[in-house]
BASE-672259 format. One record per residue: chain; residue in one letter; x, y, z of N, C-alpha, C, O, CB in turn; residue number from 1. Coordinates in nm, 4 decimals, m for minus. Atoms other than C-alpha are relative to their C-alpha. Glycine has a CB too. Layout:
! residues N
<A A <X Y Z> <X Y Z> <X Y Z> <X Y Z> <X Y Z> NUM>
...
END
This chain:
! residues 141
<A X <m0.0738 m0.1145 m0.0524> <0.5374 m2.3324 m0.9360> <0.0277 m0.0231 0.1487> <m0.0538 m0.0747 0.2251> <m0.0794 0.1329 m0.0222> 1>
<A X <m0.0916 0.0458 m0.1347> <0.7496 m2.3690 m0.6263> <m0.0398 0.1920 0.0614> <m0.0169 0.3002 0.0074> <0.2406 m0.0659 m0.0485> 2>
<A X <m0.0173 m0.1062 m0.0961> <0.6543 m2.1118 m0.3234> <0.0969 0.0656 0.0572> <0.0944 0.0171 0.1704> <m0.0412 m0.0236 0.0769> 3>
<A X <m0.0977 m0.0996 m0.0659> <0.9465 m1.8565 m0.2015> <m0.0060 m0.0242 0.1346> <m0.0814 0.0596 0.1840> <m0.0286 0.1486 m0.0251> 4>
<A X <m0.0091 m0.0064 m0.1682> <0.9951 m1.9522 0.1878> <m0.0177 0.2190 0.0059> <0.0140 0.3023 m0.0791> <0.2290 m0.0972 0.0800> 5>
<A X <m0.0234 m0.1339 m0.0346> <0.9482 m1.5853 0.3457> <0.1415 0.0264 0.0784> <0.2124 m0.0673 0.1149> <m0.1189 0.0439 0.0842> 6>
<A X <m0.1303 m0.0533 m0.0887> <1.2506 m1.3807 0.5327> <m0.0208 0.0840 0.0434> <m0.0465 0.1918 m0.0101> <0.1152 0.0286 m0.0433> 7>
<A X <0.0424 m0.1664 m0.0649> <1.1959 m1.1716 0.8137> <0.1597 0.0148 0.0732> <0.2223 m0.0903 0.0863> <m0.1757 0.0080 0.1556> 8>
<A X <m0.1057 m0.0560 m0.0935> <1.5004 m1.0225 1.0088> <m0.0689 0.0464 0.1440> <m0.1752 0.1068 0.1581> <0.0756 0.1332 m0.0758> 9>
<A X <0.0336 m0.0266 m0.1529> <1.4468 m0.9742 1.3606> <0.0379 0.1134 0.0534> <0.1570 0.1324 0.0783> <0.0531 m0.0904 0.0859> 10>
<A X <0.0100 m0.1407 m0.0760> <1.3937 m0.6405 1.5123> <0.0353 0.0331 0.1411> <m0.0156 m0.0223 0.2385> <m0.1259 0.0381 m0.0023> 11>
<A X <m0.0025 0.0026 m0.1421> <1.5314 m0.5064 1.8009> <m0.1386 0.0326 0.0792> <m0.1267 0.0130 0.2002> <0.1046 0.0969 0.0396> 12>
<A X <0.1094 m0.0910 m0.0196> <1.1836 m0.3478 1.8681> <m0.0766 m0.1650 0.0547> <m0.1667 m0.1781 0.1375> <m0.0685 0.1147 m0.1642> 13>
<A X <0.0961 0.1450 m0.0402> <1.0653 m0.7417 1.9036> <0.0399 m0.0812 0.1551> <m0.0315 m0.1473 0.2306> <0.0358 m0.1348 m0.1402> 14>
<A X <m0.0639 0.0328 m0.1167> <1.2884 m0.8244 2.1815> <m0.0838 0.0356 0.1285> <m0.1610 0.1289 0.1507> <0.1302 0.0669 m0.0003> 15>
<A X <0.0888 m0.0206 m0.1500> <1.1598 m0.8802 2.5410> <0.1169 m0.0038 0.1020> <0.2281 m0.0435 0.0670> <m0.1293 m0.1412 0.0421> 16>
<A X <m0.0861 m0.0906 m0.1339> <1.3399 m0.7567 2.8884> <0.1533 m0.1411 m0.0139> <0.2656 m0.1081 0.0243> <m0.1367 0.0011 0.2354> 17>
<A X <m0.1037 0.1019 0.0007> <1.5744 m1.1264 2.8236> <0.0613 m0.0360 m0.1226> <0.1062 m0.1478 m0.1480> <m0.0470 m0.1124 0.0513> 18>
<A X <m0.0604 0.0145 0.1347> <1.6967 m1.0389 2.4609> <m0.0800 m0.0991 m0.1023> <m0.0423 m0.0986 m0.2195> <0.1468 m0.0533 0.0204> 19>
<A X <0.0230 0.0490 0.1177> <1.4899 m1.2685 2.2770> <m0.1252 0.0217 m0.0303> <m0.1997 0.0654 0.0575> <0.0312 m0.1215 m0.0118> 20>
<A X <0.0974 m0.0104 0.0399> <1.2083 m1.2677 2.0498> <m0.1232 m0.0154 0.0425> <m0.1717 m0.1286 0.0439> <0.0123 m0.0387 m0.0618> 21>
<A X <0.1526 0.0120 m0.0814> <0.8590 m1.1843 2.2162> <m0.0769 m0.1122 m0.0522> <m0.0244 m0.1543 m0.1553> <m0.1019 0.1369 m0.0199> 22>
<A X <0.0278 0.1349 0.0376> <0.6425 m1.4996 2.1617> <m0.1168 0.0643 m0.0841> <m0.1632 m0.0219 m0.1587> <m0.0328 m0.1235 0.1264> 23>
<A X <0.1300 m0.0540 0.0364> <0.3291 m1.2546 2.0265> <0.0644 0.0511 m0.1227> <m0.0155 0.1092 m0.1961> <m0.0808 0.1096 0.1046> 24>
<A X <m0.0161 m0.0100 0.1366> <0.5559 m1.1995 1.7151> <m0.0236 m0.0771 m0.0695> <m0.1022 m0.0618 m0.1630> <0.0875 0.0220 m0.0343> 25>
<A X <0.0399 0.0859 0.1341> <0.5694 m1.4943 1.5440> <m0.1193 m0.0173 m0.0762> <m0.1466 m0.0719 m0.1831> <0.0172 m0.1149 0.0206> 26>
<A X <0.1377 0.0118 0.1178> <0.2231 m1.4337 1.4744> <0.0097 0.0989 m0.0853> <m0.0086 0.0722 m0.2041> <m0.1571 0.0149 0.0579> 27>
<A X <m0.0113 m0.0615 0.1518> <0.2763 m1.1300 1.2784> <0.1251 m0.0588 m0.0966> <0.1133 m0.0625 m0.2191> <0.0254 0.1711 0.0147> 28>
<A X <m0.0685 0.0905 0.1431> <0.5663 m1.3154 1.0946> <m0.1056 m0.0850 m0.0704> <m0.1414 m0.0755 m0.1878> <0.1297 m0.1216 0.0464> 29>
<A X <0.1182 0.1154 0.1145> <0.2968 m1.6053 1.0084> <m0.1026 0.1006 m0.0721> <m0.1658 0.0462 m0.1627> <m0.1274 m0.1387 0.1122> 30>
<A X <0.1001 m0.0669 0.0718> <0.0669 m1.3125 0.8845> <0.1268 0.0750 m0.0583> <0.1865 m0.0321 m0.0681> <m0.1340 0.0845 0.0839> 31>
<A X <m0.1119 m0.0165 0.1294> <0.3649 m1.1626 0.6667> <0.0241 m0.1104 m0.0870> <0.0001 m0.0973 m0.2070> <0.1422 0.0305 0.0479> 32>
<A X <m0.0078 0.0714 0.0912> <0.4482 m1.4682 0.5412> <m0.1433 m0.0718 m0.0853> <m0.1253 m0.1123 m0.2002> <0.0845 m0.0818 0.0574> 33>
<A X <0.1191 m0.0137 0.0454> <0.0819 m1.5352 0.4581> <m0.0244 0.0692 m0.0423> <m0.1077 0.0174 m0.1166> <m0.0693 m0.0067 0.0432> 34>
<A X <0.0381 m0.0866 0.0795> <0.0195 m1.2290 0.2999> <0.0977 m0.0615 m0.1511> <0.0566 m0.0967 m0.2617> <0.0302 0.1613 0.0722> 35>
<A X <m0.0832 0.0099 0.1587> <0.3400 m1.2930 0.0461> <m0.0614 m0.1354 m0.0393> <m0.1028 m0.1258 m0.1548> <0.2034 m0.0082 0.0003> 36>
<A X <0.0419 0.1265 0.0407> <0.2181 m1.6583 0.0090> <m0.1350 0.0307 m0.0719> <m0.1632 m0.0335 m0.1730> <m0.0111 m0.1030 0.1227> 37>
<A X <0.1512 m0.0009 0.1201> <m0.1384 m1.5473 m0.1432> <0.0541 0.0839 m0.1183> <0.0469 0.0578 m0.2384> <m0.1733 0.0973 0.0700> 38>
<A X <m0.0861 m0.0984 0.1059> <0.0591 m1.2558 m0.3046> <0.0490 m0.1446 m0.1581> <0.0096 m0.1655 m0.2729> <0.2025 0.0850 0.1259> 39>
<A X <m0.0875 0.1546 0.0754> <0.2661 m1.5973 m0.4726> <m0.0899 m0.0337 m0.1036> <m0.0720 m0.0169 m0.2242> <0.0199 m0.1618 0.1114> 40>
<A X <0.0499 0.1290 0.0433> <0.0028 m1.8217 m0.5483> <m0.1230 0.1247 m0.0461> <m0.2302 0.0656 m0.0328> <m0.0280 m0.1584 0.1290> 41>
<A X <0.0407 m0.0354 0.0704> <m0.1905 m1.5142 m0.7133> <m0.1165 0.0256 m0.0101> <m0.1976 0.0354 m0.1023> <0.0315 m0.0392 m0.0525> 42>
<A X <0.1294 m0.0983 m0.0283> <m0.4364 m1.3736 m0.5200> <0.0085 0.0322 0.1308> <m0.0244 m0.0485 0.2177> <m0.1477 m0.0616 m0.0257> 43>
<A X <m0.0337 m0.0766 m0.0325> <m0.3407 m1.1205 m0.3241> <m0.1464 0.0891 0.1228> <m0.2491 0.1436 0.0823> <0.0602 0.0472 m0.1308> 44>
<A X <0.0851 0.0095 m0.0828> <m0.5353 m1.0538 0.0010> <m0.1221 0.1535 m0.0894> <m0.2428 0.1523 m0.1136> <0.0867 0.0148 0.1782> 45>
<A X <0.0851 m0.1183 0.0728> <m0.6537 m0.6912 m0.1811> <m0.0933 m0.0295 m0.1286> <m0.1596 0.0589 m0.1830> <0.1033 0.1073 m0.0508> 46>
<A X <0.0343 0.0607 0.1056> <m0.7795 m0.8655 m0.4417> <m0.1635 m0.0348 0.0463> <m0.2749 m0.0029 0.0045> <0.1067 m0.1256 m0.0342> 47>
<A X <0.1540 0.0767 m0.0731> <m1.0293 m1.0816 m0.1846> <m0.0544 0.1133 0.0195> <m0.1228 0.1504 m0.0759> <m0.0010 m0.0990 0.1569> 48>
<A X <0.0782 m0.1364 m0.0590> <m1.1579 m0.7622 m0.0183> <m0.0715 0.1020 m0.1241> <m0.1868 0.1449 m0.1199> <0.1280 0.1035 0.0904> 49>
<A X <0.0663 m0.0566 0.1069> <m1.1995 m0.5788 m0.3546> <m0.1258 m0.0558 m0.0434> <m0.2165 0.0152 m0.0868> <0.0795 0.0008 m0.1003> 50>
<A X <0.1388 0.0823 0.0481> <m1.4734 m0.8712 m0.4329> <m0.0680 m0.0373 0.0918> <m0.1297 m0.1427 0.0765> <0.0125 m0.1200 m0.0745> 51>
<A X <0.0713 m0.0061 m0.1086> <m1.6228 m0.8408 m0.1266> <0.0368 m0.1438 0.1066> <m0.0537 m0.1933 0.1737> <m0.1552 0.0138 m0.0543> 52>
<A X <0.0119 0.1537 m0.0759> <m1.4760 m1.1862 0.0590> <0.1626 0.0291 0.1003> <0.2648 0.0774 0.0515> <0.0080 m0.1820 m0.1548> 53>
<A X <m0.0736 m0.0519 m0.0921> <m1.2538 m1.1422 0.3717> <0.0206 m0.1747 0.0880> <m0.0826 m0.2350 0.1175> <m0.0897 0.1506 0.0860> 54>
<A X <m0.0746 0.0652 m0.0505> <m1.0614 m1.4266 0.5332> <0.0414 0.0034 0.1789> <0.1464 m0.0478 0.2178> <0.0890 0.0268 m0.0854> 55>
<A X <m0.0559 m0.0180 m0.1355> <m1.0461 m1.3492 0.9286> <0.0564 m0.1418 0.0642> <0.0420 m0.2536 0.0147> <m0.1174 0.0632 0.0944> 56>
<A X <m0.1522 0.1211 m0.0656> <m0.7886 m1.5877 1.1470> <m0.1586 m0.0191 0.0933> <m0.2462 0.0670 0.1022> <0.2308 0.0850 0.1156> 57>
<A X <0.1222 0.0719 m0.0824> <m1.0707 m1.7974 1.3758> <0.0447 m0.1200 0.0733> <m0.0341 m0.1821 0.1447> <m0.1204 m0.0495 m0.0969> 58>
<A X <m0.1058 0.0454 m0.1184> <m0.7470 m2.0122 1.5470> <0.1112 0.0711 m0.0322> <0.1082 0.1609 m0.1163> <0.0405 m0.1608 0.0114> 59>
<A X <m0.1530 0.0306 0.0348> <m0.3727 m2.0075 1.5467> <0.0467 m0.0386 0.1821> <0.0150 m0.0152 0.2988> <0.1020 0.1755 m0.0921> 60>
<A X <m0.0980 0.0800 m0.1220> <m0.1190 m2.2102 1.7530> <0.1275 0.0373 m0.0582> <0.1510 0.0704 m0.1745> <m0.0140 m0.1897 0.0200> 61>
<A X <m0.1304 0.0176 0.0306> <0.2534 m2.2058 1.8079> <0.0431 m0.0737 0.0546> <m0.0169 m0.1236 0.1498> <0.0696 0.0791 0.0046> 62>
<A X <m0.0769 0.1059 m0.0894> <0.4970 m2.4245 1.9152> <0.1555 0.0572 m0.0303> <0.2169 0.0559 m0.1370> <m0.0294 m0.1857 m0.0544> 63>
<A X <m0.1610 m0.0658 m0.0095> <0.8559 m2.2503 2.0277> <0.0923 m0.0982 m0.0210> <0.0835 m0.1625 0.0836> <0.0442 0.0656 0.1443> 64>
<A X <m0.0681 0.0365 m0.0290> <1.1098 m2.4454 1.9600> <0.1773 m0.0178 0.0630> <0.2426 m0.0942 0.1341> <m0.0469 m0.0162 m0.0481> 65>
<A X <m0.1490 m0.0657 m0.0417> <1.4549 m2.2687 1.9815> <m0.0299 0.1415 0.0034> <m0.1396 0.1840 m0.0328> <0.1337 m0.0289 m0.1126> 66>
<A X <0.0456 m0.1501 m0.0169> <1.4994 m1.8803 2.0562> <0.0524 0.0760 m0.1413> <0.1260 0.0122 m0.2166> <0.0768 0.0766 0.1520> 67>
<A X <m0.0141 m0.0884 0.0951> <1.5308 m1.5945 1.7899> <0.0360 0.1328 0.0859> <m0.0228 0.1800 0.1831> <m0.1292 0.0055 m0.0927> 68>
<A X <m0.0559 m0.0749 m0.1057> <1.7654 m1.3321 1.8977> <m0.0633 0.1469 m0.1776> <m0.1103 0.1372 m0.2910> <0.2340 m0.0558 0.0805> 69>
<A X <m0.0253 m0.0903 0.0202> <1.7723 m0.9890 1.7930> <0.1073 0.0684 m0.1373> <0.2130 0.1173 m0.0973> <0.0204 0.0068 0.1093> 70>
<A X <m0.0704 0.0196 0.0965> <1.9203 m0.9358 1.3740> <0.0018 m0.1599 m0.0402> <0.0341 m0.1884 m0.1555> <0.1243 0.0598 0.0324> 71>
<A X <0.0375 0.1239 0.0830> <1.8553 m1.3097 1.3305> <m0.0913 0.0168 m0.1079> <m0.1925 0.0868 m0.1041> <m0.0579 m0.1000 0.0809> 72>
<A X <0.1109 0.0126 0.1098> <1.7071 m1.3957 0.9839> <m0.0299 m0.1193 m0.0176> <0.0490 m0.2055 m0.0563> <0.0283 0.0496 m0.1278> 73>
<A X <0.0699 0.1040 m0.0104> <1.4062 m1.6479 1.0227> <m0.0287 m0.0119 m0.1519> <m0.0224 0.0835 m0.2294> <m0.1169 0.0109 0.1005> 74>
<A X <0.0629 0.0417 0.1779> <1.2782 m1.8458 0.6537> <m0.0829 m0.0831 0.0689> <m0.0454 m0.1635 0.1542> <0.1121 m0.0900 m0.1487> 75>
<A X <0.1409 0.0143 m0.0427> <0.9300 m1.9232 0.7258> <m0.0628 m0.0641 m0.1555> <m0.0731 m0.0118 m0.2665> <m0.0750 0.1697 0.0610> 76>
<A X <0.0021 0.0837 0.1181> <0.8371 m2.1815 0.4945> <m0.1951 m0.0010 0.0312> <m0.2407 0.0416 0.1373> <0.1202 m0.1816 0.0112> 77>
<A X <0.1268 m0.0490 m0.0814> <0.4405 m2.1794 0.5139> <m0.0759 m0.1346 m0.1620> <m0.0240 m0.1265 m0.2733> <m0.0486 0.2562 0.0126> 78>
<A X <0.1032 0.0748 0.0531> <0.1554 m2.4820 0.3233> <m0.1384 0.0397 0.0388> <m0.1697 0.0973 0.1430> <0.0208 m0.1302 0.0330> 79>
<A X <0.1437 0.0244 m0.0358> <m0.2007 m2.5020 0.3073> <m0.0667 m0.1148 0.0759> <m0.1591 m0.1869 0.0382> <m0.0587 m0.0013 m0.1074> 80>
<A X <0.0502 0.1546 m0.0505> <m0.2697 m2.7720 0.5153> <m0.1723 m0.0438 m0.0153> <m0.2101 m0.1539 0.0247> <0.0380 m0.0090 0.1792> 81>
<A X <0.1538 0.0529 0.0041> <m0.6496 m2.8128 0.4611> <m0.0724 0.1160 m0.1285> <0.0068 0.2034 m0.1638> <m0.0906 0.0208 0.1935> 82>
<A X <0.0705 m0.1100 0.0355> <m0.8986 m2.5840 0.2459> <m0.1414 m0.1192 m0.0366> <m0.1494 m0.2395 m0.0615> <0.0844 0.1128 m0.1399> 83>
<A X <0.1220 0.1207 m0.0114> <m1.2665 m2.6991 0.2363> <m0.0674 0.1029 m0.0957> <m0.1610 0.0521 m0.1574> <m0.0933 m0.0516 0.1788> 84>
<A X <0.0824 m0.0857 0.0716> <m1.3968 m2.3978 0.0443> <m0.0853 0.1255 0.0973> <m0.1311 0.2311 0.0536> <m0.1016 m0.1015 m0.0755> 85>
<A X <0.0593 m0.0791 m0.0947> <m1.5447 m2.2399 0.3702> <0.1177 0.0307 0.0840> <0.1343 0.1518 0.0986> <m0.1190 m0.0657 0.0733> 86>
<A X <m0.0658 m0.0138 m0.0644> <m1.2612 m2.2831 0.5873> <0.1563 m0.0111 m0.0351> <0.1617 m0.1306 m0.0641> <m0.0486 m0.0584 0.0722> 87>
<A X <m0.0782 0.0540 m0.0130> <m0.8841 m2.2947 0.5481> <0.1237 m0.0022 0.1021> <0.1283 0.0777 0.1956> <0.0094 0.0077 m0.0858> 88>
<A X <m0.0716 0.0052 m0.1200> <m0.5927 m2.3937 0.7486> <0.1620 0.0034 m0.0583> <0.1849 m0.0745 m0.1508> <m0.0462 m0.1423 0.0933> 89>
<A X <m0.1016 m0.0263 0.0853> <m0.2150 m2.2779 0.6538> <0.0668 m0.0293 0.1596> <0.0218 m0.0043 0.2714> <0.0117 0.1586 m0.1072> 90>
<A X <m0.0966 0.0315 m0.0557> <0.1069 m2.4187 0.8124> <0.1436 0.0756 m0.0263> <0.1996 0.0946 m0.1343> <m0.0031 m0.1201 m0.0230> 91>
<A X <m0.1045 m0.0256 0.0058> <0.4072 m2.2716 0.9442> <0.1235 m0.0567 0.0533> <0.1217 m0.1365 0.1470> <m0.0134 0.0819 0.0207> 92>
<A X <m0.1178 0.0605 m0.0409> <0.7618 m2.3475 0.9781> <0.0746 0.1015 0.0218> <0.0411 0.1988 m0.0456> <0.0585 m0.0919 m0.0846> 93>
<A X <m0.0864 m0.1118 m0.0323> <1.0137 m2.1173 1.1018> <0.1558 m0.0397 0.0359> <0.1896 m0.0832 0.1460> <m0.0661 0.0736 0.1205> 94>
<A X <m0.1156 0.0350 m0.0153> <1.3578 m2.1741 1.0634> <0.1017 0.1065 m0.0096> <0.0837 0.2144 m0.0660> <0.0182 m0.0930 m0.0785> 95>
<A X <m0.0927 m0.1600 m0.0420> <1.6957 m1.9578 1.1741> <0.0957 m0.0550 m0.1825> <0.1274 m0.1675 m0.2211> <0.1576 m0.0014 0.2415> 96>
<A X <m0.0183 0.0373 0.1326> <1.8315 m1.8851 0.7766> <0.1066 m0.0447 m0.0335> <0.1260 m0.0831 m0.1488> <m0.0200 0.0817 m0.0757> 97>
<A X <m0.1461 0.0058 m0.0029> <2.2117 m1.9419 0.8765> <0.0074 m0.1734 0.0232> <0.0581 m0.2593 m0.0489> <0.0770 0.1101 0.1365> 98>
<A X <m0.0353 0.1577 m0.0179> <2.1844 m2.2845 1.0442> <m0.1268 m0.1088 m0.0499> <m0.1050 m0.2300 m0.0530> <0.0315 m0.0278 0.1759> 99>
<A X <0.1363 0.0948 0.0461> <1.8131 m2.4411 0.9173> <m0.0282 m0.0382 0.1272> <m0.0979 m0.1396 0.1311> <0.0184 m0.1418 m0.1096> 100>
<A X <0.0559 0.0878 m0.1442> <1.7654 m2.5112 1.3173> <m0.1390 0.0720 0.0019> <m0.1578 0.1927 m0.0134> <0.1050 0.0274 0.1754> 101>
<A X <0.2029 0.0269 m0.0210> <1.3528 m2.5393 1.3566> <0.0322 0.0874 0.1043> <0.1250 0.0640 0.1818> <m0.1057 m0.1898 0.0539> 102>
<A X <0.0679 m0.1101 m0.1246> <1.2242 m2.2120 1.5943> <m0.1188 m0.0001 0.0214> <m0.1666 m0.0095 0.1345> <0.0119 0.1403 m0.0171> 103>
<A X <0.1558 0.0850 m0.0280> <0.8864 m2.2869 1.5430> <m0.0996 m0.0390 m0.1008> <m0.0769 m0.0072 m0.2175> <m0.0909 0.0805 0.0845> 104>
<A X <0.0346 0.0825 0.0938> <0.6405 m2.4755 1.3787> <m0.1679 0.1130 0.0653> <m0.1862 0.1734 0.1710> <0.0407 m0.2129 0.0148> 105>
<A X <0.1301 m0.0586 m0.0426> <0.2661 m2.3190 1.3795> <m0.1157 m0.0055 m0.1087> <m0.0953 m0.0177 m0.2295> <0.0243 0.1474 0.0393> 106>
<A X <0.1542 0.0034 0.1180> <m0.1109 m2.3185 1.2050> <m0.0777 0.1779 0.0260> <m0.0925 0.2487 0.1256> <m0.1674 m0.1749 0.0802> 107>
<A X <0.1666 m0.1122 0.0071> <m0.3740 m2.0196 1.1425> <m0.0967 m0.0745 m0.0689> <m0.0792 m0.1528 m0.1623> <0.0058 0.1669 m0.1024> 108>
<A X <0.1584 0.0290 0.0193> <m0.7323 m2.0907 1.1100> <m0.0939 0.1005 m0.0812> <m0.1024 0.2117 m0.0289> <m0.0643 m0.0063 0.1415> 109>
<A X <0.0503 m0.1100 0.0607> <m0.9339 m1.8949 0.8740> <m0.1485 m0.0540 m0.0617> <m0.1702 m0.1664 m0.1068> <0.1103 0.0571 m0.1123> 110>
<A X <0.1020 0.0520 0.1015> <m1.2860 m1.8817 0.7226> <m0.0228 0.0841 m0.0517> <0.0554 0.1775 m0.0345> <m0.1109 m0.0578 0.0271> 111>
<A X <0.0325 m0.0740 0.1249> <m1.4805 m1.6961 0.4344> <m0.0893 0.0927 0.0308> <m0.2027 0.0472 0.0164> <m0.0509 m0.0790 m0.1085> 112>
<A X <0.1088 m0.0747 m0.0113> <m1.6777 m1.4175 0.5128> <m0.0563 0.1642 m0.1528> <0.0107 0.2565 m0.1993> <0.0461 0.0543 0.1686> 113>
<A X <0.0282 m0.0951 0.0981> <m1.8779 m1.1929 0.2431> <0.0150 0.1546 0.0699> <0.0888 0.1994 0.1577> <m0.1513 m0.0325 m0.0599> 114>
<A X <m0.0449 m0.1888 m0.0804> <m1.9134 m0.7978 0.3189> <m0.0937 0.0386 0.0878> <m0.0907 0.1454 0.1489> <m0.0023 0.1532 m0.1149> 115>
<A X <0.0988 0.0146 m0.0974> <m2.1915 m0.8584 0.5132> <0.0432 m0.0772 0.1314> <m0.0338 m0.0479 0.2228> <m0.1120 m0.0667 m0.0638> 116>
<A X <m0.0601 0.0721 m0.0931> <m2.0027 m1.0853 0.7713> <m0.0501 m0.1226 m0.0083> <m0.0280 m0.1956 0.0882> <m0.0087 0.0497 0.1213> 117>
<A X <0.0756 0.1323 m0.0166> <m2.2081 m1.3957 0.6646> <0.1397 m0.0778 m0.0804> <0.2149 m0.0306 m0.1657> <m0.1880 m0.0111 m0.0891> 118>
<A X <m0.0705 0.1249 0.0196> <m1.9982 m1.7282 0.6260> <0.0040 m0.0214 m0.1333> <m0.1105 m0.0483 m0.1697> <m0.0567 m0.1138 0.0668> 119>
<A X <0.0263 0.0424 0.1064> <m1.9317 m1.7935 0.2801> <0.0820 m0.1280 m0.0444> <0.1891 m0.1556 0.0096> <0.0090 0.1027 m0.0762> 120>
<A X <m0.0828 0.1129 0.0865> <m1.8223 m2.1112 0.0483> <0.0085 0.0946 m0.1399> <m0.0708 0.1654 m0.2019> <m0.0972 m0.1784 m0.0248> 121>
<A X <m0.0392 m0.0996 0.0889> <m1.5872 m1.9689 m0.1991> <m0.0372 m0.1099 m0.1435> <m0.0490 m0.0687 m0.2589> <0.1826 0.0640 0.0306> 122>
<A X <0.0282 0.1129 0.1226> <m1.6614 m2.2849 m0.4373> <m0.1411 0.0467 m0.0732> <m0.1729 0.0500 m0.1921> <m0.0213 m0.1782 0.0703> 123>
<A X <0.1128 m0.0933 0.1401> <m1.9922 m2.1072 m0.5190> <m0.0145 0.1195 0.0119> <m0.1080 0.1598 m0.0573> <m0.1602 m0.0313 m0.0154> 124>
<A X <m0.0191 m0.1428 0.0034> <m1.9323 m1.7598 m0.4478> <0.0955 0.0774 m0.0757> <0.0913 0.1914 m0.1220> <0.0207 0.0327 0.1100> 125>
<A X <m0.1124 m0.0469 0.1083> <m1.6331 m1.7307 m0.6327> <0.1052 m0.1258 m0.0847> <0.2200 m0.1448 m0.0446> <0.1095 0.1056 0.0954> 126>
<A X <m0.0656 0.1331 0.1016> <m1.4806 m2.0144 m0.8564> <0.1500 m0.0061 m0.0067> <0.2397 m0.0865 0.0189> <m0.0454 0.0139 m0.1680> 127>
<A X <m0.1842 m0.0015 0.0343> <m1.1640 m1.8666 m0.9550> <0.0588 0.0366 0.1542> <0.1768 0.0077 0.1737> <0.0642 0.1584 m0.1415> 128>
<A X <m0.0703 m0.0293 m0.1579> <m1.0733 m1.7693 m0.5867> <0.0009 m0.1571 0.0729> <0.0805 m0.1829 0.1631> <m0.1176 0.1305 0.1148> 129>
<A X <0.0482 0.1309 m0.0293> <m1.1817 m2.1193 m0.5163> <0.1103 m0.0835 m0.0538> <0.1902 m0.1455 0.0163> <m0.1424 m0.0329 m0.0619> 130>
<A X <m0.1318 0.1228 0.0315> <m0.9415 m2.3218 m0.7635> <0.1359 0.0582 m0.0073> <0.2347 m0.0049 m0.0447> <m0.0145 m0.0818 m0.1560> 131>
<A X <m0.1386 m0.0096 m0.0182> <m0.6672 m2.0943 m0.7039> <0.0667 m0.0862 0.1556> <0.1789 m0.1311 0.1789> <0.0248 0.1705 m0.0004> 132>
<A X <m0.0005 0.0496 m0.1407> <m0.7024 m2.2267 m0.3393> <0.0096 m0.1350 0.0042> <0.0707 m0.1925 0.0943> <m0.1143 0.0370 0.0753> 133>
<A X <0.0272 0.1556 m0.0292> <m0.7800 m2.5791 m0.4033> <0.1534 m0.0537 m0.0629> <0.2068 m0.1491 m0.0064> <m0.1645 m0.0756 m0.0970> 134>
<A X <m0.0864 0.0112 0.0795> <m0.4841 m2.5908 m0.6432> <0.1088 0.0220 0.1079> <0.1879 m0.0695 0.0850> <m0.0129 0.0865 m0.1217> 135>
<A X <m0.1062 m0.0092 m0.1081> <m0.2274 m2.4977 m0.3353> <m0.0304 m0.1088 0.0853> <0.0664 m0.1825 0.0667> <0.0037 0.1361 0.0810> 136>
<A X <m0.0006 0.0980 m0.0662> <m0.3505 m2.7759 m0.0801> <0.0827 m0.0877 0.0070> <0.1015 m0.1581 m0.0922> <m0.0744 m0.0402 m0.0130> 137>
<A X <m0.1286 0.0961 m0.0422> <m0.0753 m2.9782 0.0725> <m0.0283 m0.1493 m0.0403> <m0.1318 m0.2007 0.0021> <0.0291 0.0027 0.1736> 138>
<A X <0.0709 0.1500 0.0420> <m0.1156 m3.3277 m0.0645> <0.1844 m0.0903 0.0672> <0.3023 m0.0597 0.0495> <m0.0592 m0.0191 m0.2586> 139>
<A X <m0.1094 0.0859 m0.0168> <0.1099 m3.6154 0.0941> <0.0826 m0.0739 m0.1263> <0.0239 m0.1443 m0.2085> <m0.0531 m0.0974 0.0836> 140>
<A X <m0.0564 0.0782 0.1685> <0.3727 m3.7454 m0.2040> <0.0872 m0.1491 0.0750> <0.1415 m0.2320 0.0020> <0.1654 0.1465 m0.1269> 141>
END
């Protein structure tokens, strides 16, 4: 099964005093398009939390490359670049949807925590949350 790139439209509400896109958005785009991406691949962040296992962000980077104006629509293409069972690491791409020109490229950092806040490995805490995860991992072809 092939992942849906996300599509956000650009808000005037995102704009900064020089018309273009504040740089402290693209992180809630990468957490939109991360939400629909577990949504996708069929487990659905409400899902984790219902079984007591919570996912908090523990990096993220960006890298700007062109600007995003105001009614632009970005496609935010997004991989798993790593998952270890404790930790994983998801990749973004952000592209303008008219011309495919690269706006930015970026990672979040995440690990496993139970409802207690202790560190968990989902490989023995939860199996099926585990090979839905392992089963997405970016593999070089």
């Amino acid at each position: 099964m092939d992942i849906a790139p996300y599509c956000h439209k650009a808000h005037f509400y995102e704009t900064d005093k020089m018309g273009i896109i504040h740089h402290s958005n693209y992180f809630r785009w990468f957490e939109e398009a991360r939400v629909d991406f577990m949504d996708q691949i069929g487990l659905p962040y409400i899902v984790m939390e219902e079984a007591g296992i919570h996912s908090p962000l523990i990096g993220v980077a960006c890298d700007y490359k062109s600007m995003v104006r105001f009614n632009d629509r970005v496609i935010i293409h997004i991989k798993m670049s790593s998952y270890t069972g404790v930790k994983m690491a998801i990749s973004y791409e952000a592209r303008d949807a008219v011309t495919n020109e690269l706006r930015a490229v970026g990672e979040t950092r995440h690990c496993f925590l139970n409802s207690n806040g202790k560190i968990v490995n989902l490989r023995k805490v939860n199996k099926e949350m585990h090979d839905i995860l392992q089963a997405w991992v970016y593999k070089e072809e």
